[in-house]
N, C-alpha and C positions, 0 to 999 in steps of 0.2 A: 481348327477344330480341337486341338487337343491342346489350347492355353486356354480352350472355353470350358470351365465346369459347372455339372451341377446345380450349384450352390450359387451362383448368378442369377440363375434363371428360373430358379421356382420360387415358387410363392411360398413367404413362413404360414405358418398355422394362423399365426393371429389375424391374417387378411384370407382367411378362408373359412366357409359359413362350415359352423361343426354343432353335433347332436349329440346330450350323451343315447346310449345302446336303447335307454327306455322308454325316448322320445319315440312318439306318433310319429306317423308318413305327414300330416298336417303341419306337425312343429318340423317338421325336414325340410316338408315343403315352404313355411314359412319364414325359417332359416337362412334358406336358400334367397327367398327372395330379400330379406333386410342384406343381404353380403352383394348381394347385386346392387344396391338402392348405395351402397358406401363405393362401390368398385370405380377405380380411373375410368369415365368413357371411354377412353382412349384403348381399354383393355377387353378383350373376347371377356364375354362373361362364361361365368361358373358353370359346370353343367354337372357337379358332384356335390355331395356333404358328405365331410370328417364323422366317420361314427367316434365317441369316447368312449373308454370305461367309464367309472365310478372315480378313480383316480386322473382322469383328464389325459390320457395316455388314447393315441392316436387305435384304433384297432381294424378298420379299415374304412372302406368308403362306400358312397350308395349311389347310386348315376340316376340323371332324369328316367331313362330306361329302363332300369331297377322297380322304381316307383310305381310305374306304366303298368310293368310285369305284374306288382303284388296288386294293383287295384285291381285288377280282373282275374282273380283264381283260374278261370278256365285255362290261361294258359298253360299251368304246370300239366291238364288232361288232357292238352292237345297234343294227337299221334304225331310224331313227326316233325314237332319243331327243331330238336337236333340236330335231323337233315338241312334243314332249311336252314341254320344260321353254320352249316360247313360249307353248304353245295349251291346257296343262293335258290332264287324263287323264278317264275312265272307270274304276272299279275292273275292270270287266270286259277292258278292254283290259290292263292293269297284270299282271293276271291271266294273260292269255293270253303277255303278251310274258317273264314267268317264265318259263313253262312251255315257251317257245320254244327260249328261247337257256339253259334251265337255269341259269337268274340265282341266287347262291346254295343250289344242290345238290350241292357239293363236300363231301367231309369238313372239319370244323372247323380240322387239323392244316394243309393247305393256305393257310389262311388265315395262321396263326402262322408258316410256312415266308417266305410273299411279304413280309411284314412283317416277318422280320429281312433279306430278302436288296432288299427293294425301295430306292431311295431319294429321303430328301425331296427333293432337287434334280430328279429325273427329273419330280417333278410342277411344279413351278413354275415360271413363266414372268416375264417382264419386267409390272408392273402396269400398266395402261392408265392414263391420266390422272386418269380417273373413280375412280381409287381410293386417289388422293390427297386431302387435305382441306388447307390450313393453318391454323398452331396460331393465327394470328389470325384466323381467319376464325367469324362469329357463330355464334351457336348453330341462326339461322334458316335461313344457309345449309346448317350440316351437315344438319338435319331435311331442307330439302326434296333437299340430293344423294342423302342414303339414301335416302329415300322413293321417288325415281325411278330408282333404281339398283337390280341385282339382289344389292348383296351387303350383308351384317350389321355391319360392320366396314369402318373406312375407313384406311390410311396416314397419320399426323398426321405434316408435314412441317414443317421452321424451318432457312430457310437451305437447300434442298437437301438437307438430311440428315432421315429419318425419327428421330422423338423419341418416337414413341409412340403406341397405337392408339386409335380412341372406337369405341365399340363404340353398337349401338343399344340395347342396354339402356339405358345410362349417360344417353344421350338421354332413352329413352321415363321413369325414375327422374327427372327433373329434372323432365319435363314433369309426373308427375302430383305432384308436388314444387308446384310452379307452384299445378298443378289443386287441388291442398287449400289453398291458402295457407301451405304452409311455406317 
């Protein structure tokens, strides 16, 4: 684990679908999929976009989930969802709190409106520390950052400048890599 780093295992920038900040949820969306349509089969596909500046400098990233969130505003008005993504759910509560806030009850057409007029910069924020990795750093440290951390995907950093992303897939593929003897 620790002659494995990094810089092995994640993907450079340029095989990863990227937006600059004042792309549409649409063009993210659309992004996303042309990086899928080039990816090895052989590989988990993407489940992020590279936000950019204006200078092409990485600034953070926007998850399928991300996306989900901004198409339905009602979520940021729903009581309670803090709880729920510390403490886990009930289906019956999950159920009720639909039914509440009408979480996904809009026509479809609403959806494809917010998503050319929404944008990716509105969603993203400055990344917390935690969601940097660097490209020398083992393979044992990245396992245990993911591991304890809530996100899939981590910023691979060299120099100050992000270079590229490791995704847990690429991990968890090495490790059962490992686990057979290959």
């Amino acid at each position: 684990m620790k002659t494995i780093k990094v810089k092995e295992l994640m993907l450079p920038l340029e095989g990863y679908a990227t937006v600059l900040q004042d792309a549409t949820l649409l063009e993210a969306i659309l992004a996303l999929e042309k990086a899928q349509m080039v990816l090895d089969p052989t590989m988990y596909k993407h489940r992020a976009i590279l936000v950019l500046d204006e200078s092409g400098k990485v600034v953070n990233k926007i998850t399928m989930k991300n996306i989900l969130v901004a198409l339905n505003p009602n979520y940021g008005k729903e009581e309670g969802m803090e709880v729920l993504e510390r403490s886990g759910y009930s289906q019956n509560l999950i159920r009720s709190m639909l039914a509440a806030s009408e979480l996904w009850m809009e026509p479809l057409q609403l959806f494809r409106e917010r998503a050319t007029e929404q944008k990716v910069g509105d969603l993203v924020h400055a990344p917390s520390e935690d969601e940097y990795i660097d490209a020398d750093a083992t393979l044992g440290e990245a396992i245990h950052q993911l591991v304890v951390s809530p996100y899939h995907s981590l910023l691979v950093i060299s120099r100050d400048e992000v270079v590229g992303i490791l995704r847990l897939s690429d991990i968890f593929i090495k490790i059962c890599n490992i686990v057979k003897g290959e």
